[in-house]
N, C-alpha and C positions, 0 to 999 in steps of 0.2 A: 669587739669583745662580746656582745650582746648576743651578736648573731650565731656566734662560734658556739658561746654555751644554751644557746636557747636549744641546739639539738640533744645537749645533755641534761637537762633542769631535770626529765622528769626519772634519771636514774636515780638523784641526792634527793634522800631525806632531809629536811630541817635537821641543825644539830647547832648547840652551842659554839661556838667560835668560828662558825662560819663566816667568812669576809667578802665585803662586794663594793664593789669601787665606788657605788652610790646608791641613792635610794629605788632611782626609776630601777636599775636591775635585781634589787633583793626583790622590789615589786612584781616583778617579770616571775621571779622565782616559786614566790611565794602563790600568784595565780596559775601558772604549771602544776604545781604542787595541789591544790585545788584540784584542778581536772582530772588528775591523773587520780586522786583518794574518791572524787565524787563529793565534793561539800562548796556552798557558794562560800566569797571570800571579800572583806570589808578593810577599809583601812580605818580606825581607831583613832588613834591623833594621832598629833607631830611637831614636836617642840624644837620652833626654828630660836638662833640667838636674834638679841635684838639687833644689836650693831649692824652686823651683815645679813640677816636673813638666812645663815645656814642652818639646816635641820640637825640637830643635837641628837635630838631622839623620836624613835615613833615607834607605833604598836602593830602588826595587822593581825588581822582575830578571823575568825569564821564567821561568817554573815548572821548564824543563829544566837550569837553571842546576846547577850542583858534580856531586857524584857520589855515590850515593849508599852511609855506612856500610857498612864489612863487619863483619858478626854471627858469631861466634863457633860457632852455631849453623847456619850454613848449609849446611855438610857433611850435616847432617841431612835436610833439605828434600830432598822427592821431587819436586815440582814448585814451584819457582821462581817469586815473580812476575815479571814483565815486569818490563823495564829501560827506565825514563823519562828517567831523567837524564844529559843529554852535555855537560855542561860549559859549555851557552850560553851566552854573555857578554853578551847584550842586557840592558840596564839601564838606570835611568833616576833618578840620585840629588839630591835637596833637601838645601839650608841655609837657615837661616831669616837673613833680611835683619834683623839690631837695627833698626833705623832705621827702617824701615817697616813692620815688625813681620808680612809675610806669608814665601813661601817663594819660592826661585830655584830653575830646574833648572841644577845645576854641573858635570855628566856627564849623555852620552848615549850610548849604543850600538845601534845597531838593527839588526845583521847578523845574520841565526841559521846554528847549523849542523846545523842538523836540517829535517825535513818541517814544511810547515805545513800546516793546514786550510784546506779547501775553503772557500767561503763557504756550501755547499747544508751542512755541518757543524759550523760555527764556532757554531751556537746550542748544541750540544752541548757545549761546554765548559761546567764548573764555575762558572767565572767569569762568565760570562754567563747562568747559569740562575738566576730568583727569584721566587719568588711573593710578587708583590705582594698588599698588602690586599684589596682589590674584587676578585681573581683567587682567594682563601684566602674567600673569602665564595662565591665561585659554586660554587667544591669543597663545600665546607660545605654549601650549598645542594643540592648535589645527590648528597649522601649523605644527608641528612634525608630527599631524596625519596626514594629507594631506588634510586637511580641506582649503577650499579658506576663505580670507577676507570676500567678500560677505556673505558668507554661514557660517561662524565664529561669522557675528558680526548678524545676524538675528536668529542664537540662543540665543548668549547672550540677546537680546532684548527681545526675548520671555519670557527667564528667570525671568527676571526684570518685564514683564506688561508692555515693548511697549517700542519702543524705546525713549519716553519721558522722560523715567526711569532711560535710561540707560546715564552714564554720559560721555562717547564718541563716536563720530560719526566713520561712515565707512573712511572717510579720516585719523582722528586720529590713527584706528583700523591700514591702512596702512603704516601710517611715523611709528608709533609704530616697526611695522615688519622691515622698512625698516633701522631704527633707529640700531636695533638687529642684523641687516647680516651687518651695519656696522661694530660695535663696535666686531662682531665677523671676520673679516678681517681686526682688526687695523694692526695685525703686516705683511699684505698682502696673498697672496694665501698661499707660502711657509710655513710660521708664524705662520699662523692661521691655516694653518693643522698641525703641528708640535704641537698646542697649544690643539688643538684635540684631539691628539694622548694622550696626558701627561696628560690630562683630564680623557679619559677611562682606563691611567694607574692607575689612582688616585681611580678610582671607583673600578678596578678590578685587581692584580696585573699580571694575567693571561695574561693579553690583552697583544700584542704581534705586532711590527710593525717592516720593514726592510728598509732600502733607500740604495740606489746605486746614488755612489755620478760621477759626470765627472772628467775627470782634472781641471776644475776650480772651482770646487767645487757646483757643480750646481745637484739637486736633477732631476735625469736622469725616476730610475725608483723605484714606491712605491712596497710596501707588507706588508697588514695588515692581525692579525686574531685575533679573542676574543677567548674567556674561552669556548661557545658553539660548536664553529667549532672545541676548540680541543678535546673536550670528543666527537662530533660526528663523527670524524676522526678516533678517539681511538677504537670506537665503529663498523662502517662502510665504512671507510674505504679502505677496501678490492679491491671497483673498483670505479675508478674514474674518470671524464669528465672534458676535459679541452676546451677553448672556449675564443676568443677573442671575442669582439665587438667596433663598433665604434657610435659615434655620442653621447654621453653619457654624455659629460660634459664640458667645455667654451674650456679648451685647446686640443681638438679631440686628446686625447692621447686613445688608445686602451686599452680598460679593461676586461681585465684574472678573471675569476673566476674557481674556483672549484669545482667541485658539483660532488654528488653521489647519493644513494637514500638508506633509513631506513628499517626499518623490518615494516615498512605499505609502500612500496614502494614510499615513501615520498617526495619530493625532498630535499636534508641537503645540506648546503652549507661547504666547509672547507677551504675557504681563498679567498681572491680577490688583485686584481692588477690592478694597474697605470702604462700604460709604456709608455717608452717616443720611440722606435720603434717595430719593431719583428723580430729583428736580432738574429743570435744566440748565441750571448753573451748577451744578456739580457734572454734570452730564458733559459740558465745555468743558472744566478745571481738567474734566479726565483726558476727554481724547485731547487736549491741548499737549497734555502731560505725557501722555502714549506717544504723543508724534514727536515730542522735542526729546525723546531719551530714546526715542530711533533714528536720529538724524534728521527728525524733519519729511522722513519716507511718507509717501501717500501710500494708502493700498489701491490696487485698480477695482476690487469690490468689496462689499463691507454689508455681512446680513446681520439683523438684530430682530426683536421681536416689536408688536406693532404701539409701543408705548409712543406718547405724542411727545415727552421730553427727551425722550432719546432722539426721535427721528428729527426730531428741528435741532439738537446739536449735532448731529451726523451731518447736515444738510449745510451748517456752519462753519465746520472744522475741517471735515474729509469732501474736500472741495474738489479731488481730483477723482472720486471714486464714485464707483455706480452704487447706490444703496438699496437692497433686497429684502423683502421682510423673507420673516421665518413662513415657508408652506407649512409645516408642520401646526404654530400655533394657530394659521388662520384655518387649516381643517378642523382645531380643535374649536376656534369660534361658530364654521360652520355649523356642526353637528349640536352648538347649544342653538342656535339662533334657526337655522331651519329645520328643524328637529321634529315644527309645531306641524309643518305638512304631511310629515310622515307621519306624525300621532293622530291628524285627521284621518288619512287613508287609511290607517289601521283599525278605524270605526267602520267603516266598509263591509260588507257582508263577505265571507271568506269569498262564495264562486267570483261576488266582482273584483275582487281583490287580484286575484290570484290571475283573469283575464288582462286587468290593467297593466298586471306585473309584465306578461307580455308583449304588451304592446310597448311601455313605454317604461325608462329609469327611473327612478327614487330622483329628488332633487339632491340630494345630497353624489350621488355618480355623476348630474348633471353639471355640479360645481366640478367635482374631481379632473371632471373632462375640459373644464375650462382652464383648467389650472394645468393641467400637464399633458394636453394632447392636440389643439387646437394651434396650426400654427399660421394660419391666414386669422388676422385684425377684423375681418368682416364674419367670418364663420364663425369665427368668437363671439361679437358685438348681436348675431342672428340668436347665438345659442344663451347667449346669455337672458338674452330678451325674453326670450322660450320660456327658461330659467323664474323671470320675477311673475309668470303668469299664478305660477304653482305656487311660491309664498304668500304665504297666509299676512306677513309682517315683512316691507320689502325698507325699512330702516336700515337694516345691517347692510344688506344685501346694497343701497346706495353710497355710503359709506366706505365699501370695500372695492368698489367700483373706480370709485375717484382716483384710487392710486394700485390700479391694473396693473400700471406701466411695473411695477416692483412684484409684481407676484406671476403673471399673464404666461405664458412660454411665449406667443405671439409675438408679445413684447421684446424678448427675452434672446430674439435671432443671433444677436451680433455681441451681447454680453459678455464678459469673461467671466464666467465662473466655476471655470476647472470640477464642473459635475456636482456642487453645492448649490444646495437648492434651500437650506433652511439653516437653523443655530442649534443640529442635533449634537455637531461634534462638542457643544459647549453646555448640551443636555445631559451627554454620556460622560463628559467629565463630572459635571455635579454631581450629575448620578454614583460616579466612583466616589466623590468626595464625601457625601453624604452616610457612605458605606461605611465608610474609616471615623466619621467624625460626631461629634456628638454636643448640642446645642449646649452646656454648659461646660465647653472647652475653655479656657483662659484664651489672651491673643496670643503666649508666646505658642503653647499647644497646638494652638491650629494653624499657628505658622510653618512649624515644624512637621503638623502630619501633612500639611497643603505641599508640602517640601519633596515627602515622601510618597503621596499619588503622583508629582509629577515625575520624579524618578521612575515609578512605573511604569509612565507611560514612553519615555525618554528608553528606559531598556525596551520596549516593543517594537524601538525602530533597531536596536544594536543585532535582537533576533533575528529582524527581517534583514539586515545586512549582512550575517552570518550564513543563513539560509541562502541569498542571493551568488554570495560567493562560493559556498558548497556546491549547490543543483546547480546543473548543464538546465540552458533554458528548454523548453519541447518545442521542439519545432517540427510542424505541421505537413510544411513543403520546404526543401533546399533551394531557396532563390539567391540572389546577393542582397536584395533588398529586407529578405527577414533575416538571414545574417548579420545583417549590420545591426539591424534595428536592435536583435537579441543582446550585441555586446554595448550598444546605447543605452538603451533603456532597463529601470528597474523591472525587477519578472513580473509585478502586477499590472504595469506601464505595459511592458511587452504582449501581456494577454491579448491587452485590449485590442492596439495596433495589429496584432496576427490575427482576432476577429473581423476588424474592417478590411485589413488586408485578403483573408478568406473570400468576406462578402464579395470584396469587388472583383472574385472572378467569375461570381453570378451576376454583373451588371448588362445590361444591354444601353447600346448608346446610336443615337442619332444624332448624325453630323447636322448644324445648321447652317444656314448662308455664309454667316463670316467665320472664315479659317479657324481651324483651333477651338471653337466651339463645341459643346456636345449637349444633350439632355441627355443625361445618365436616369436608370431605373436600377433597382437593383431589383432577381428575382429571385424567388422562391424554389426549393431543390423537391417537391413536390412533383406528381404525376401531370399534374394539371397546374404548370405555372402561373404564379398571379406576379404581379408586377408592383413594387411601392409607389409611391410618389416620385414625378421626375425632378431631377432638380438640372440648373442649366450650372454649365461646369465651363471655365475659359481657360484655355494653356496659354502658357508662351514657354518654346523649347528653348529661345533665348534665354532668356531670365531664368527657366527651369521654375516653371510656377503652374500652379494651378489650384482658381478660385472656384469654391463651390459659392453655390448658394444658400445652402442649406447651414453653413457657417459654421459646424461642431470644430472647425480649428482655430476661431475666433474664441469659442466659448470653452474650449477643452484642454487646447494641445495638441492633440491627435489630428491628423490629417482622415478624412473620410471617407470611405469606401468609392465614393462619386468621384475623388480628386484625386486617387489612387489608381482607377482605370485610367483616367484620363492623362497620369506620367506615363503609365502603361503605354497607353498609346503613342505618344509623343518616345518611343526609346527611352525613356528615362528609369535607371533599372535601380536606382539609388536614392534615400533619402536626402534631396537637396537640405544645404543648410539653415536656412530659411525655416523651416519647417520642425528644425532639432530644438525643439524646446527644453533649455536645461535645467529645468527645475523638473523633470520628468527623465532628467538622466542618472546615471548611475556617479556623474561628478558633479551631481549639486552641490556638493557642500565644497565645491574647492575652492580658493582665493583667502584672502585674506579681510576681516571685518574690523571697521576701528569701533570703536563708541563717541558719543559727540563731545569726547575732551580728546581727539585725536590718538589715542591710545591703540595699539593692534591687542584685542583681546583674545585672551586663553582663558577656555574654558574650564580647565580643571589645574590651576597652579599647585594641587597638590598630588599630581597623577604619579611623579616620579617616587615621592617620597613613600605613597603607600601603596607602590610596585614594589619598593625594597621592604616594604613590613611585611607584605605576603610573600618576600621570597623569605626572607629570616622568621617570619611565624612558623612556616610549612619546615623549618630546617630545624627549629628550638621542639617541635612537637613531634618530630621523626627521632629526636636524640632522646628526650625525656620520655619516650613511648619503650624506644627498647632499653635504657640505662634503670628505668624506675624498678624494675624487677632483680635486679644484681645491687646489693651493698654496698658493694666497690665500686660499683660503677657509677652508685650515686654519687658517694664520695666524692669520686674525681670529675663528675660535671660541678657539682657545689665547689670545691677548690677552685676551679680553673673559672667559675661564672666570678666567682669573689673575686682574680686577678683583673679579668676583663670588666668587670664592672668600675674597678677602681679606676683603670685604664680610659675610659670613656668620658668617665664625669672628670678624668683631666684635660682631655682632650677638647671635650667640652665649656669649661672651663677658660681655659686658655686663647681658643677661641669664639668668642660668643658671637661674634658677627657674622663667621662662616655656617652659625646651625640656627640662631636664634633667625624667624619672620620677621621680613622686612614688614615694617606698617607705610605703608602710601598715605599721605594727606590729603584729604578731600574735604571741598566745601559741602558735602555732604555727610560730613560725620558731625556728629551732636556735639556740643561742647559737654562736660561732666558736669558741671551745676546745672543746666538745663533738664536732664534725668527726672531730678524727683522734684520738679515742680510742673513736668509736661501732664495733661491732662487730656484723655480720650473726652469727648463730648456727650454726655448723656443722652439716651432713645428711652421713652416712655413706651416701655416694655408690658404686651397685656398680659395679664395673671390665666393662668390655664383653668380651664375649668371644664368639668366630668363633661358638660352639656354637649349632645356635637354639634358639630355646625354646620347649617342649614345649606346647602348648594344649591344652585339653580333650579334643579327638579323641585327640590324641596317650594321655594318658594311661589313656583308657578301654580303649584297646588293650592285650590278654595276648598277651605272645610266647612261643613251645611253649619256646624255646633255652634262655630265663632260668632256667627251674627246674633245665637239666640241668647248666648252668653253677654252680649254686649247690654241685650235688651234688658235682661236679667239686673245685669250690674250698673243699667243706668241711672236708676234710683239711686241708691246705698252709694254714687259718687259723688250724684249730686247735692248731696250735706256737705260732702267736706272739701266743695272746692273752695270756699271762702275762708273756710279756715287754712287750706295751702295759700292761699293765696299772698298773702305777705311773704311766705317761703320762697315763692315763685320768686319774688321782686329780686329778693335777698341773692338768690343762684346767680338771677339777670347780672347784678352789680359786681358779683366774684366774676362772672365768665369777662367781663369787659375787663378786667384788669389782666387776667390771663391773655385777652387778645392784645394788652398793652405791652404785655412780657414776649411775648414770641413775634410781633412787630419787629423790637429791639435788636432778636436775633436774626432775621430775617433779611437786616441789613447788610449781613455778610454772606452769609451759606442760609437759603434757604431750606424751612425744616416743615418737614411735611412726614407724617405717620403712614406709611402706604404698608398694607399688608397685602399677603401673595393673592395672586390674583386667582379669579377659582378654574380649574383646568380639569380636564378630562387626566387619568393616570394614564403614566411614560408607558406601562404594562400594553392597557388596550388600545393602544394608537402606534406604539412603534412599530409593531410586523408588519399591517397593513403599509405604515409608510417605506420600512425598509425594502417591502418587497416592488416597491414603484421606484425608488433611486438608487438600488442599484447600479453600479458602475455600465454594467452592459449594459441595461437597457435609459441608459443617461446615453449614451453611444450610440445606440438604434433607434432611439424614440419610439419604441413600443410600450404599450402598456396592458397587461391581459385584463380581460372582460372579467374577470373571478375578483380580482384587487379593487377595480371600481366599484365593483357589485357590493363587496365588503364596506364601502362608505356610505 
């Protein structure tokens, strides 16, 4: 009844004897009536009986109606609000009919004596502004996507033909949002992530979270993961980037991610963390917690940066994996630490300067070269030695030494690590994250935008699979052997292999004493060939093998240019299987993954259901696009929506079991009294302040002033230390009680304040590094003399 006549309201005028089945619809009436004249609209009273509580009678007036109280307090007021109210007498008042049991209009007034609204304004009234359901759903929708208010509510406008159309404003659009990050923080941070969590268990029962609780029960440190990080894990695995960051979210708790990369060299995420410090006992609780929500998997290598309570839990927990520090941080340690030889040499008179440059590298090329070119242990151990003559401060430089074996290439011969060399891919996620995110995000905020950077990057691989299966691979030369490879391998995967493949038809090879042996060289398409480094290469035609020495199939996947002549030679015109690395194929992702409650997990349980909303959205918005313009034709979609609607919610209705979500039970879902007494663990957060902060340069600097100032100020201090000095005592006695309080907590999750450590910016250090790991030249082991120079 409501709905039928809501498209008529605004032809009737108010008139005495008008009838309405109850009061919610005279109300309906009477705010129609409103918008369509231009006047805001108020309801007056409402005289219910007492017995039942039915409404007998009630008034509604025009919002200008009486005048408004005078406040006692007004003499005070500097600025006054605005004066609304003049007495308007338009009203419109109901009595309920006994007999028939609806409502009569028994008065009407409809004269004003004040301004009315425009019509291009009349949307702006109070009374006319609402955000309906499906309207509160697009908002939503497009705050998830990262869409601003602004930019949200001027498409909806669009939608509609102007914002006249639309029936709430950009302010509404706001409390609306702001209304939702309440109601989703009713039961507070702790609550409402807890409430979260038992949400995406609801949806998926895969999804997977851990908390480390303190002694008093206080959620210390989080670990989340879904149903995709575990089949990507299952899948990839193999090597993995571990990586703090801070500034990410209201309580500066440092956030751990995981990441690795797919067979399109992708970036895959497989888990993220909240912690409350980076000690290493949180450091254990995590990767304990990372390994038992993947089955227990090891990875075969695992880089992180050079913190000492990471690397002794890594050393702990990932017992089966090789552990790599990050090159990128320790070039960033270089360049503070030996920095100081380069700013001597730069005191140098230009001519000798400029001869030295000459003759010999900067130390800071000389480290570079140690790090990424040197692949004999003794040419290394010769250059390095070279190396500490030049340091002015050879501290670091002994330090960094001790643990070669993780950073060295030398080292580094027989390692697996599929072309990663540092914890960039978990640099350029933060880097994304940080882009989107904004340090006084709530937790459920920054769960949600963390949600949505990793769907970014989750669609970067669907591109490259799209792409992959579009493009014919380019192939170079028709063999059977880059045939295969083309319909094996991903196109990026493929590159690579058709470059070694290339090279090894420039190899030259000498046979040795025992059969099946070779020293391979590869050379140069140059006038004047030069020849690389040999390396000794063994076949067996039997087995269909052949081992380099040089090991890039050890450490890559990829079979090498050196192992490639050498099937050559042996007949062998086909990638043996052996050698088919499938996480570098085009069916990585096939099989089946359980989670460690035995379960076979699906990634998206809701893929089917909003395949049918995009096939019936795109069919509801093709009908009301061409019907909206013909009368009739609205008509008869409005009829025929009304039958089917009815039809649905019976159907529905009837059976609740066949449409309503199943929920799954898991010992991982919160009980509901837990909610709102869970408590995140407090970080003594430092207060911001204008002053900047000093960096390493900063502090290596001696200023001549300071010492004369001290001299200055040494008098005028020495009065008033005795009178500090009782103060002094007083401080001593607070600080010992404070180290009695954080003792206490210390007994569960140790707490420790650690701010960001100070770092050279991602800006001046990534091209230089990009342009050294490169995909090729991780494959060829070259590095140009211009990249080194650059360090």
């Amino acid at each position: 009844m409501e709905e039928k006549r809501d498209g008529f309201f605004s032809l009737f005028l108010p008139q005495v004897g008008m009838e309405f089945s109850n009061t919610d619809e005279a109300w309906m009436f009477w705010v129609s009536y409103g918008g369509q004249k231009g006047f805001e609209v108020r309801k007056r009273y409402s005289n219910k009986r007492k017995s039942d509580g039915t409404i007998t009678s009630c008034r509604f007036v025009c919002a200008n109606e009486g005048h408004r109280l005078n406040d006692k307090r007004d003499h005070l007021i500097k600025c006054p609000r605005a004066e609304t109210r003049t007495d308007c007498q338009v009203r419109m008042g109901l009595v309920l009919d006994r007999e028939k049991g609806n409502y009569k209009v028994s008065e009407v007034i409809l004269e004003h004596n004040h301004t009315l609204q425009l019509p291009e304004t009349s949307h702006l009234l109070v009374s006319q502004r609402k955000i309906s359901e499906i309207q509160g759903f697009e908002i939503e929708t497009a705050d998830d996507a990262g869409i601003g208010p602004k930019a949200a509510h001027e498409l909806a406008s669009i939608q509609v033909g102007g914002s006249v159309n639309l029936s709430y404003t950009l302010r509404d659009h706001k409390n609306y949002l702001r209304a939702k990050r309440q109601r989703e923080m009713a039961y507070g941070q702790a609550g409402s992530m807890l409430m979260y969590f038992r949400e995406k268990i609801a949806e998926n029962p895969s999804f997977q979270y851990a908390l480390q609780m303190d002694r008093e029960e206080q959620i210390a440190n989080i670990f989340w993961v879904d149903a995709k990080m575990l089949t990507d894990y299952a899948h990839f695995g193999d090597v993995v980037s571990f990586d703090t960051t801070f500034g990410t979210n209201k309580e500066s708790r440092p956030f751990g991610v995981f990441v690795g990369f797919n067979h399109f060299r992708e970036t895959v995420v497989f888990g993220a963390a909240l912690m409350y410090d980076e000690t290493f006992e949180s450091f254990r609780w995590l990767f304990e917690t990372f390994l038992k929500a993947h089955n227990s998997k090891q990875p075969k290598t695992i880089y992180t940066d050079q913190d000492a309570a990471m690397g002794k839990a890594v050393k702990e927990v990932f017992l089966e994996a090789w552990h790599g520090l990050c090159t990128f941080h320790i070039m960033q340690n270089a360049v503070k630490n030996l920095a100081e030889a380069d700013d001597e040499e730069s005191c140098t008179p230009p001519k000798r300067k400029a001869e030295d440059s000459k003759e010999e590298p900067s130390i800071l090329a000389d480290f570079s070269a140690c790090m990424y070119e040197y692949e004999d242990e003794a040419t290394f151990q010769e250059a390095f030695n070279i190396m500490r003559t030049k340091a002015s401060k050879q501290t670091w430089l002994d330090s960094i030494y001790k643990v070669k074996e993780k950073w060295a290439e030398c080292y580094m011969t027989n390692v697996y690590t599929l072309g990663m060399r540092s914890t960039q891919l978990s640099e350029s996620l933060n880097s994304d994250l940080k882009r989107h995110f904004k340090s006084d995000f709530d937790i459920i905020r920054f769960l949600k935008h963390f949600e949505r950077v990793v769907e970014y990057k989750r669609n970067n691989e669907l591109q490259a699979e799209f792409e992959s299966r579009k493009k014919l691979p380019r192939l170079k030369m028709r063999t059977h052997m880059l045939i295969q490879a083309s319909k094996l391998y991903t196109p990026i995967i493929f590159e690579a292999f058709q470059c070694e493949y290339e090279r090894s038809m420039a190899a030259y090879t000498t046979p040795l004493e025992d059969k099946n042996e070779y020293l391979v060289a590869i050379g140069s398409l140059d006038e004047n060939p030069t020849l690389e480094k040999e390396y000794k290469v063994t076949g067996n035609p039997t087995d269909q093998t052949s081992t380099c020495s040089c090991g890039q199939f050890n450490r890559i996947g990829i079979l090498c240019a050196h192992a490639l002549k050498v099937l050559d030679l042996m007949n062998i015109k086909s990638i043996p299987e052996q050698y088919i690395l499938k996480r570098w194929t085009r069916e990585a992702r096939s099989g089946i993954v359980q989670d460690n409650q035995g379960r076979n997990i699906v990634e998206d349980p809701k893929l089917d259901t909003m395949l049918c909303y995009k096939d019936m959205t795109r069919k509801f918005l093709n009908l009301v696009h061409r019907a909206a313009s013909h009368p009739r034709c609205v008509l008869l979609v409005n009829n025929a929506l009304d039958m089917v609607s009815k039809q649905v919610e019976e159907e529905i209705t009837g059976f609740p079991s066949a449409m309503e979500p199943i929920n799954v039970p898991t010992n991982d879902s919160p009980p509901i009294n837990l909610l709102s007494t869970a408590s995140l663990k407090k970080k003594d957060i430092e207060t911001k302040t204008s002053r900047r902060q000093r960096n390493w340069l900063d502090k290596r600097r001696k200023f001549a002033k300071k010492g004369g100032k001290e001299k200055e100020n040494g008098s005028k201090k020495g009065g008033k230390k005795k009178e500090n000095g009782s103060k002094e005592q007083q401080t001593v006695k607070k600080g010992g009680k404070k180290k009695e309080k954080e003792g206490a907590v210390q007994e569960t999750v140790a707490v420790q304040n650690i701010s960001p450590s100070i770092s050279l910016p991602m800006e001046e250090m990534s091209e230089q590094y990009m342009a050294i790991n490169t995909f090729s030249q991780i494959l060829t082991g070259t590095v140009t003399d211009d990249v080194i120079a650059d360090f």
